[in-house]
GUPABA-427360 format. One record per residue (C-alpha): residue number from 0; residue in one letter; x, y, z. Coordinates in steps of 0.02 Angstrom, whole numbers. Each point is the difference from the previous one (the first is absolute). Example, Ala and Ser with C-alpha at 12.3 -4.5 7.8 and 13.67 -1.06 7.14 Angstrom:
<0,A,<615,-225,390>>
<1,S,<69,172,-33>>
***
This chain:
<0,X,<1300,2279,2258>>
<1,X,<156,-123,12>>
<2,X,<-33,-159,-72>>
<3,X,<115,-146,82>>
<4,X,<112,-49,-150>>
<5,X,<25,-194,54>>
<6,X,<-170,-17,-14>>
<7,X,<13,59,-197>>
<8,X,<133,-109,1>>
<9,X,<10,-115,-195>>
<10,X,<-182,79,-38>>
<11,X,<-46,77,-174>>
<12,X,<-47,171,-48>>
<13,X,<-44,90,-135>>
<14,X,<106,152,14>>
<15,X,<142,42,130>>
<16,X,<34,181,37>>
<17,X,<189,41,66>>
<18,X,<0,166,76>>
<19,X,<-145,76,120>>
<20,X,<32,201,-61>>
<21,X,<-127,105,-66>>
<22,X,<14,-90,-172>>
<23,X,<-14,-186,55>>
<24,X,<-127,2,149>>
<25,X,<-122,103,-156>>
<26,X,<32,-156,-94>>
<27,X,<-20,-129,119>>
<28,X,<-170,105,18>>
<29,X,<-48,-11,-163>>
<30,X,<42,-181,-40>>
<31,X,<-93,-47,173>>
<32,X,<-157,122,-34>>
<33,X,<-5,-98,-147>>
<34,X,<-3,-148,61>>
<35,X,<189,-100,-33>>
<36,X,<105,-66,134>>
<37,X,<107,108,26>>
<38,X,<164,-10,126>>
<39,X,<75,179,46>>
<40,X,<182,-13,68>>
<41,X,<121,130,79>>
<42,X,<153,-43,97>>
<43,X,<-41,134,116>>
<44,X,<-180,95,51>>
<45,X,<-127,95,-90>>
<46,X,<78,167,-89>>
<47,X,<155,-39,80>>
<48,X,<100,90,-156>>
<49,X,<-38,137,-109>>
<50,X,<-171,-10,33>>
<51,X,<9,85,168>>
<52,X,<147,128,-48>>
<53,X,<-104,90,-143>>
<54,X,<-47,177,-17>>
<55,X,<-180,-69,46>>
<56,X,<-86,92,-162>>
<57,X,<-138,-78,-88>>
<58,X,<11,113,-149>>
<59,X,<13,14,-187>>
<60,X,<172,48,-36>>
<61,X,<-1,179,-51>>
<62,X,<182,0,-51>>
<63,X,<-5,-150,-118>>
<64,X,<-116,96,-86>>
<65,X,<157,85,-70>>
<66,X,<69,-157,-73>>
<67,X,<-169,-30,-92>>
<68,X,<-54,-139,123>>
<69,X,<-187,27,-23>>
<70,X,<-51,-165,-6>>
<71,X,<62,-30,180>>
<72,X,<-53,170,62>>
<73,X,<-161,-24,-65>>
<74,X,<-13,-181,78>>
<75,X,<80,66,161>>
<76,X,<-136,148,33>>
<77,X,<-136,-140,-44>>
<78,X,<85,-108,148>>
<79,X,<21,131,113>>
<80,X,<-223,37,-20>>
<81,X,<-26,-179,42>>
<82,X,<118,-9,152>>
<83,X,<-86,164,86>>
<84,X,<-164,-83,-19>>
<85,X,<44,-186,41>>
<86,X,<122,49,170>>
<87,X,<-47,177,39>>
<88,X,<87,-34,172>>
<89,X,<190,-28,-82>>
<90,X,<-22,123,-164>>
<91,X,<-56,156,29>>
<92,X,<-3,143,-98>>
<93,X,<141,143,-2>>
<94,X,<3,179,-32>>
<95,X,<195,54,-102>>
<96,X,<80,159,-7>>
<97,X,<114,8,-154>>
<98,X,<106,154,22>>
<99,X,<95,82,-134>>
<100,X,<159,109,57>>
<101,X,<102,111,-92>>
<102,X,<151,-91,8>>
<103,X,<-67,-170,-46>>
<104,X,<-158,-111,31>>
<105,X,<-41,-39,-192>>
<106,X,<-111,98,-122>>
<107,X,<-160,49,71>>
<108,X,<-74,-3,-173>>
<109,X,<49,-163,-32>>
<110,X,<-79,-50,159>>
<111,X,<-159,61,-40>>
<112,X,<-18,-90,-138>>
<113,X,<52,-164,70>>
<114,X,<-118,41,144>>
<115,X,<-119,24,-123>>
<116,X,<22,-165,-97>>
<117,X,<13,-89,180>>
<118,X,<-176,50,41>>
<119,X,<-38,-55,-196>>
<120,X,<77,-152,23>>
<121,X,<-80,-53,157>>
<122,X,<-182,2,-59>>
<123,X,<-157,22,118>>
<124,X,<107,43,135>>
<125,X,<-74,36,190>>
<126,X,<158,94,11>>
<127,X,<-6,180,-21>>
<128,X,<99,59,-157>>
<129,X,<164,100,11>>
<130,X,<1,186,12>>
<131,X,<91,155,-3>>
<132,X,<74,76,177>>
<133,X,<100,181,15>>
<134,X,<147,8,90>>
<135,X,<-95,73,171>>
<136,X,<-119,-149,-21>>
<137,X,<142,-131,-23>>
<138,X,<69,62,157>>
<139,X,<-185,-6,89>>
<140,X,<-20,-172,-68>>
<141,X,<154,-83,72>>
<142,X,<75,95,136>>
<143,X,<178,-22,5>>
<144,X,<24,10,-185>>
<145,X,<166,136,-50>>
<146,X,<-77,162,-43>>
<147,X,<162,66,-78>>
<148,X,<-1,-11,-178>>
<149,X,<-181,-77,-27>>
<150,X,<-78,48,-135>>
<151,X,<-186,-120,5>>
<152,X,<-32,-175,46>>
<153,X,<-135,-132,-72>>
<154,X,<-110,-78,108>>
<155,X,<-48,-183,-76>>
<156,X,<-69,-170,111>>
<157,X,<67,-171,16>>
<158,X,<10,-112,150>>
<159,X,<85,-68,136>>
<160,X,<0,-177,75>>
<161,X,<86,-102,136>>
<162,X,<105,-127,-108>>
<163,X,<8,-130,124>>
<164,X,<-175,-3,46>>
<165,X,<-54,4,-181>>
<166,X,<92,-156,-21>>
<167,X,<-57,-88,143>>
<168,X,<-173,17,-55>>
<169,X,<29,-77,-170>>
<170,X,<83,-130,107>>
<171,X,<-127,-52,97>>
<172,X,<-138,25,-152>>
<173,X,<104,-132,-80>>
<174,X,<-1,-112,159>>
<175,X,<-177,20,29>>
<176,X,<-21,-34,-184>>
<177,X,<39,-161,27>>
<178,X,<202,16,-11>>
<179,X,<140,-62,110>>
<180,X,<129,127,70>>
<181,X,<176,-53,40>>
<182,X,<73,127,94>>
<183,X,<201,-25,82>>
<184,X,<7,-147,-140>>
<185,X,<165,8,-128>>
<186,X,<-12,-70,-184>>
<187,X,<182,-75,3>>
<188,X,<-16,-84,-184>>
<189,X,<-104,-133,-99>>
<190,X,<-3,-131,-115>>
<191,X,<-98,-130,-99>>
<192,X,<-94,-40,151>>
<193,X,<-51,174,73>>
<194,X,<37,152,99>>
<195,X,<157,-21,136>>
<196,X,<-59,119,167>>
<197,X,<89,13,156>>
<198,X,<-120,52,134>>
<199,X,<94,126,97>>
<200,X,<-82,-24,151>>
<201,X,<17,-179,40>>
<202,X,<142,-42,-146>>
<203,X,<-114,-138,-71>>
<204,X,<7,-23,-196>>
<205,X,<-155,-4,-104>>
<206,X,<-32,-34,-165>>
<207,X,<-145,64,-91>>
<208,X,<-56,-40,-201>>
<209,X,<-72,123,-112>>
<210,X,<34,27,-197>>
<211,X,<-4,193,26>>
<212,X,<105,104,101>>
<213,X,<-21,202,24>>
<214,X,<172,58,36>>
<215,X,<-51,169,103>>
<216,X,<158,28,90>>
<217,X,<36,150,-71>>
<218,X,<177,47,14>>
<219,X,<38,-171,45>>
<220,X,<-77,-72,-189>>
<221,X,<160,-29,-45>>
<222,X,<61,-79,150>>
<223,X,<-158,-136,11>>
<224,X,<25,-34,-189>>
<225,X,<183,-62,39>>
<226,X,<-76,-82,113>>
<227,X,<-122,-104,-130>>
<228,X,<158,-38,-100>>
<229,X,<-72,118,-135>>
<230,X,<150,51,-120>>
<231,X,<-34,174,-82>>
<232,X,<64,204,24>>
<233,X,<-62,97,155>>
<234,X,<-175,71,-27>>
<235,X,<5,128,130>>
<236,X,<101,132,78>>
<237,X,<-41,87,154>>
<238,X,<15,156,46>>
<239,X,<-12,83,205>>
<240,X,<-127,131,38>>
<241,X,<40,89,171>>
<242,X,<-138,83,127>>
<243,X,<-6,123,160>>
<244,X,<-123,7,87>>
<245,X,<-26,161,108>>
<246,X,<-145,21,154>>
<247,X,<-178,24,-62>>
<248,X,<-66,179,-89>>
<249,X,<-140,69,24>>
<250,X,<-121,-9,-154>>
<251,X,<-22,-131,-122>>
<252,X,<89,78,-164>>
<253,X,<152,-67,-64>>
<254,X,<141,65,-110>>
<255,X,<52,-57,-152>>
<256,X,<148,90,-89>>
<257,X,<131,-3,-111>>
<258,X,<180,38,50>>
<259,X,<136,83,-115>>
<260,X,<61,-156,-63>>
<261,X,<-185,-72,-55>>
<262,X,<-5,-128,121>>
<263,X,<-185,1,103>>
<264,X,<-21,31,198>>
<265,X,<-141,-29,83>>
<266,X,<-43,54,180>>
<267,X,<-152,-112,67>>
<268,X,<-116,40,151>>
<269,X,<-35,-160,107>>
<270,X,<-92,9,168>>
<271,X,<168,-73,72>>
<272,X,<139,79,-103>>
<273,X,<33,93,-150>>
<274,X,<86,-113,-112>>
<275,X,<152,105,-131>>
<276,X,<69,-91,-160>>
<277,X,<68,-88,-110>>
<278,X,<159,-28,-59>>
<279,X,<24,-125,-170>>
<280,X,<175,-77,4>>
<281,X,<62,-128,-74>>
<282,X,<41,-121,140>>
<283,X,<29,-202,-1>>
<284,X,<-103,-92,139>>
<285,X,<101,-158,42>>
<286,X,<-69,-24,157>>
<287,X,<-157,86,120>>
<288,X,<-34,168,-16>>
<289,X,<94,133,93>>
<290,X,<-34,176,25>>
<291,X,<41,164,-95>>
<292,X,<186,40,15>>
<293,X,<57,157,55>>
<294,X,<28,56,-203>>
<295,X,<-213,-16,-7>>
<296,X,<-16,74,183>>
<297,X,<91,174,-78>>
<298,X,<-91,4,-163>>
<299,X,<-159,4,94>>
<300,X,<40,126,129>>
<301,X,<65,94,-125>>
<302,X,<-153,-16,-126>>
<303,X,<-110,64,159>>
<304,X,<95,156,-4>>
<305,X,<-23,53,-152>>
<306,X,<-204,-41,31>>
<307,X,<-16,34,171>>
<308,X,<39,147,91>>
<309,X,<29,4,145>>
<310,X,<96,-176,-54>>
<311,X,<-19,-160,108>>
<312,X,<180,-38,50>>
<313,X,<73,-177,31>>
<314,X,<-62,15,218>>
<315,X,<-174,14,-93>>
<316,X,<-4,-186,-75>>
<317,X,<-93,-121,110>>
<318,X,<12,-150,-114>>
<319,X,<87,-39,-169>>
<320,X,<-17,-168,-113>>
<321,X,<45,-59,-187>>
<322,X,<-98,-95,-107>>
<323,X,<79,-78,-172>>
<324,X,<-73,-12,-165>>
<325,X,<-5,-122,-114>>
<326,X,<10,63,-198>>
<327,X,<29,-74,-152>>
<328,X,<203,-11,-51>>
<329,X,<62,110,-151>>
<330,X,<69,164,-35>>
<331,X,<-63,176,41>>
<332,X,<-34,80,174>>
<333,X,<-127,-119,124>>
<334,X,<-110,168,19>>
<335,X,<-57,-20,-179>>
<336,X,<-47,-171,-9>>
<337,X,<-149,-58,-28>>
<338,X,<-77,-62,185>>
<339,X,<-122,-86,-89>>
<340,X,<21,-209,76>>
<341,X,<10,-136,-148>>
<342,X,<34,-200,22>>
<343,X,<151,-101,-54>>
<344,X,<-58,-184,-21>>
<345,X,<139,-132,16>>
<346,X,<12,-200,-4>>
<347,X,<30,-89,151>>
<348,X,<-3,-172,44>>
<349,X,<-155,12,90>>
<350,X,<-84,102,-135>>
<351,X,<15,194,-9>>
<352,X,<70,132,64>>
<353,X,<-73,182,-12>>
<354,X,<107,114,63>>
<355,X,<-72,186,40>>
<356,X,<110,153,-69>>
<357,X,<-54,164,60>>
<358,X,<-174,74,73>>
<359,X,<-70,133,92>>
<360,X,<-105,-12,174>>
<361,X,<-152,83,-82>>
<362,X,<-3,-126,-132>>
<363,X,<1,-154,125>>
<364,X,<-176,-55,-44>>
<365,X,<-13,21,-191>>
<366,X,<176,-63,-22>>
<367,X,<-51,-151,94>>
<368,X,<-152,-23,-110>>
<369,X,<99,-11,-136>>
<370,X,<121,-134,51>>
<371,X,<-131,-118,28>>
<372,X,<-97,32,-149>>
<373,X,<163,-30,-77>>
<374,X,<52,-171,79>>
<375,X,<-190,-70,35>>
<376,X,<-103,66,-136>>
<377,X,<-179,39,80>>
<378,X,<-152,80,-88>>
<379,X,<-82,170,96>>
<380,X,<67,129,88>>
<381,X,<114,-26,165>>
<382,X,<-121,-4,175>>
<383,X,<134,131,54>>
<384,X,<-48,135,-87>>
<385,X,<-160,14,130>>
<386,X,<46,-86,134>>
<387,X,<75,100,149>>
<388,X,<158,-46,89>>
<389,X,<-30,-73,199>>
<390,X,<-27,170,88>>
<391,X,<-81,92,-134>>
<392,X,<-169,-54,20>>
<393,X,<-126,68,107>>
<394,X,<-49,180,77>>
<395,X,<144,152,-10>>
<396,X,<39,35,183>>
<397,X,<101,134,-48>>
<398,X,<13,75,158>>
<399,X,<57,-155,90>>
<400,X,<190,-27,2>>
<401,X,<-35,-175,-5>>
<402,X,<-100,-8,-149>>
<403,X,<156,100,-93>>
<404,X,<113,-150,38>>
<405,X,<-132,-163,-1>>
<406,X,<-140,63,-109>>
<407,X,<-156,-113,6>>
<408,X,<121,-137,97>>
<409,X,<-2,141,162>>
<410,X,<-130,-108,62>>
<411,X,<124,-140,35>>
<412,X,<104,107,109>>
<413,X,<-156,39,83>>
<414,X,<-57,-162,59>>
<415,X,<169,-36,50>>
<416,X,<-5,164,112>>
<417,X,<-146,-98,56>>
<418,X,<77,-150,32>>
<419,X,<112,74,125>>
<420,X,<-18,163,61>>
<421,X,<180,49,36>>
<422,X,<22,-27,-212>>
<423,X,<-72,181,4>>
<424,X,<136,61,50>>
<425,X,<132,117,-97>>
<426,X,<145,-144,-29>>
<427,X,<150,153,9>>
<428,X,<-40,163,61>>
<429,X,<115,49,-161>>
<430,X,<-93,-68,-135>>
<431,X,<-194,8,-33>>
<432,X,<-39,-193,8>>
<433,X,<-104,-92,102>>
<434,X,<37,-167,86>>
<435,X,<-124,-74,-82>>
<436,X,<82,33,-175>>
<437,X,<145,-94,57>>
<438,X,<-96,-152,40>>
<439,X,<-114,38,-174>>
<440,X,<173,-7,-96>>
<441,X,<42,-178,91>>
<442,X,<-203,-64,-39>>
<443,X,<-48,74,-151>>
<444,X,<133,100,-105>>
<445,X,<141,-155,-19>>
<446,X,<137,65,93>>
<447,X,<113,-141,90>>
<448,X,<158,101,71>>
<449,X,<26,129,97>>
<450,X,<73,132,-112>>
<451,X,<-164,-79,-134>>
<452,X,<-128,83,127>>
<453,X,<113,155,54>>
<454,X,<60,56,-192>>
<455,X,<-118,-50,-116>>
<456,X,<-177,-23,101>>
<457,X,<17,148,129>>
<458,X,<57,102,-133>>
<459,X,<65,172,64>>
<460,X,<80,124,-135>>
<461,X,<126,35,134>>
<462,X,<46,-179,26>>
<463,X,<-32,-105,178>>
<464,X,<28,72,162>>
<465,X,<180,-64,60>>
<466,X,<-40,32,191>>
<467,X,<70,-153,83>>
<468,X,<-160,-20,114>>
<469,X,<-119,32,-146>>
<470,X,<77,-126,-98>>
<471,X,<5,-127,162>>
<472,X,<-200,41,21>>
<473,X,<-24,-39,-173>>
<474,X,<110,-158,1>>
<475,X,<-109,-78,147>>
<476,X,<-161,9,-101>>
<477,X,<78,-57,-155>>
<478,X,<65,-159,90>>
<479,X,<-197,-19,76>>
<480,X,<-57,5,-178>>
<481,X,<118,-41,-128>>
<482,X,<-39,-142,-126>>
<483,X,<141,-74,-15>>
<484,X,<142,-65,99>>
<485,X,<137,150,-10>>
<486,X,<72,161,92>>
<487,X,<-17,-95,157>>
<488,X,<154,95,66>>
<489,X,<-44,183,42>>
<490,X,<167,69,2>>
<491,X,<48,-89,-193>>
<492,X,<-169,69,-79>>
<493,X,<27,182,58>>
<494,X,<185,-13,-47>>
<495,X,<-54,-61,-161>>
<496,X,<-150,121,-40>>
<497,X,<127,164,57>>
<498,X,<126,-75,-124>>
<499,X,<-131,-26,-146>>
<500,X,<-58,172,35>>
<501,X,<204,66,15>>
<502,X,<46,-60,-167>>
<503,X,<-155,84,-90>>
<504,X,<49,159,61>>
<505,X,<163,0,-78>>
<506,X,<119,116,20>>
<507,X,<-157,125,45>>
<508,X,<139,69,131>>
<509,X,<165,8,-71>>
<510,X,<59,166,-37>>
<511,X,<104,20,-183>>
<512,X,<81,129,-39>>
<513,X,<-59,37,-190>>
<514,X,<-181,-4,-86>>
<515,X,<-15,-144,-117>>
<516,X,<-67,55,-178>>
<517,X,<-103,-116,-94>>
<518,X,<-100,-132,117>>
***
């Protein structure tokens, strides 16, 4: 997927996208399905940020509904049709068990009728539409679920995604489209003249020229605009949401519930952990991102006991992460802002600068749509809206673990099982992947480091297996195939992929002493 940035060196493009999240790899899709020359930049891989440290829902928004946020509920659900029919591999469909309790968990009236309206809202649905469970049936639904106190539950659908992979298929749509992808490549500044990048693999400089720039970093819009010498007030302000995630349940349902103080938890069925959150705290980002501190760790644990009974307890977390989001700045609590993305345009001196403020993962594609509409006025509808992402094409092998993770692409993996027998092989007796994948990450998917292929292409919900002589096996098969000249030291890329992995857990296993209140 890389593209060698000294050979883009002094060229011209129509459009340069900084940042490769969820948001930016859509519109380097767009613009390249379209057909403009399009550059997309990140300093580091693929979903390297918040776009792998979601709550991996594709789903309306159910709670904004409360702040009168139809249009983006509406526009949400809409997205959320189109992304279980164009990658049925990386959304599917999920069951939720709203429960209502005596001593909190919202108004089950109320809830009715915004079920209702969500099921309105969402049109010719293939979902089924939200109904009405008794306590007895809540409890049937979602095993696990604290009897005491419950007085009914709704049962509505959404869906649930892999963040990381969802973004690595717009990725490489947009490279196949036609666009190049500069991964491990820093936008350091720019002038009259073009783009300044620092390619961090080989420290070469490389200018590129374009009159529009997509500024997708996220929480970091601020930071690259200080970086274009653009003078104006912050436009965003982020805020940290926290996840557990506990070993995999039985069943497919979820939980969705409110707590006492009217903040949302969900608990989310994966086939490799059950993923618990989120926080939304205000929280700076001056550098990478860390993990959840031990303030998020208690609210959690302590939101799964009032839900869960009998309660996980902090030995029951195998993984934890943060993710940070990027809203618009002003007054009034971030949990009632509109999530709906808009564009700042700007002047500089290579042309303009649109800077992205906001957005949702479910509204990736129709967002992106509208950016490019905006900047490159184009007659007709966008070739996205029907085309599937890379995967999402073909035959459903639903019963093939393989198919679940590659879609229509599992026939790459196997020809390279093919290619070399020994590729059939489990890579880890602790994790599900093949060797094979490995070396399909290195080929086809874009990754170029070590931690790229072990964190965000053989994506496991509990993280990477740590075991010294797993990660050694892996390493030698990595160096065989890598793409490009780095992690050549065994010992440094394990050290560094264990400390990546360290610092998104957080303070997962620090013990406080007192409950934090409002995460």
């Amino acid at each position: 997927m890389r593209s060698d940035p000294r050979e883009l060196d002094r060229t011209n493009h129509d459009l340069v996208v900084v940042g490769a999240g969820i948001q930016g790899a859509a519109i380097a899709r767009e613009a390249a399905e379209r057909g403009i020359a399009v550059v997309l930049i990140d300093s580091r891989d693929v979903a390297a940020g918040t776009s792998s440290r979601s709550s991996r829902l594709v789903h309306g928004g159910l709670r904004y509904l409360k702040h009168g946020h139809y249009g983006l509920v509406r526009e949400a659900l809409h997205e959320r049709e189109r992304l279980l029919r164009s990658c049925p591999h990386l959304v599917r469909p999920l069951p939720m068990v709203m429960p209502f309790f005596r001593d909190g968990g919202g108004s089950p009236l109320a809830m009715r009728l915004g079920t209702w309206l969500y099921g309105r809202l969402a049109g010719r649905s293939t979902l089924p539409r939200a109904r009405r469970l008794s306590a007895h049936d809540a409890a049937a639904a979602f095993p696990g679920l604290r009897t005491e106190g419950l007085r009914e539950a709704i049962l509505f659908f959404d869906a649930a995604t892999q963040d990381a992979r969802l973004t690595v298929a717009n990725a490489l749509a947009a490279k196949k489209a036609g666009a190049h992808v500069l991964t491990h490549c820093a936008v350091v500044g720019g002038g009259g003249d073009g783009l300044y990048l620092v390619d961090n693999l080989t420290g070469s400089t490389v200018v590129l020229r374009a009159h529009h720039v997509v500024n997708a970093t996220g929480p970091r819009a601020d930071d690259l605009r200080r970086a274009m010498r653009v003078a104006g007030e912050p436009l965003v302000h982020t805020t940290r949401g926290s996840h557990l995630v506990l070993a995999p349940r039985s069943g497919e349902t979820a939980l969705a519930a409110f707590l006492p103080d009217g903040r949302i938890q969900f608990v989310i069925p994966h086939r490799d952990g059950t993923l618990c959150g989120t926080t939304d705290v205000d929280d700076e980002l001056p550098g990478d991102e860390t993990g959840p501190p031990a303030a998020d760790v208690d609210y959690l644990l302590e939101a799964l006991r009032f839900l869960m009974a009998p309660a996980p307890q902090r030995e029951d977390v195998r993984f934890a992460y943060a993710g940070w989001r990027s809203l618009p700045t002003g007054a009034g609590p971030s949990g009632a802002k509109n999530r709906e993305a808009f564009v700042v345009a700007e002047g500089i001196p290579l042309g303009t600068l649109h800077t992205i403020v906001g957005g949702k993962l479910t509204t990736h594609r129709s967002f992106a749509e509208r950016v490019i509409a905006a900047i490159f006025p184009t007659d007709g509808p966008s070739p996205t809206r029907m085309r599937p992402l890379p995967g999402g094409e073909g035959p459903r092998e639903v019963t093939d673990e393989l198919w679940w993770r590659h879609g229509g692409r599992v026939s790459l993996v196997r020809d390279l099982c093919d290619e070399d027998t020994t590729w059939r092989e489990r890579l880890c007796p602790h994790r599900p992947f093949l060797a094979a994948e490995l070396v399909h990450a290195l080929r086809h998917d874009g990754a170029v480091t070590f931690a790229d292929s072990m964190l965000r292409r053989l994506v496991h919900s509990q993280g990477p297996c740590l075991e010294k002589s797993c990660l050694r096996n892996a390493h030698t098969l990595f160096l065989r195939e890598r793409r490009w000249t780095v992690d050549f030291d065994a010992d440094a890329a394990i050290a560094a992929l264990r400390q990546e992995v360290a610092v998104m857990r957080g303070e997962v296993d620090v013990v406080t002493a007192g409950v934090a209140a409002t995460p």
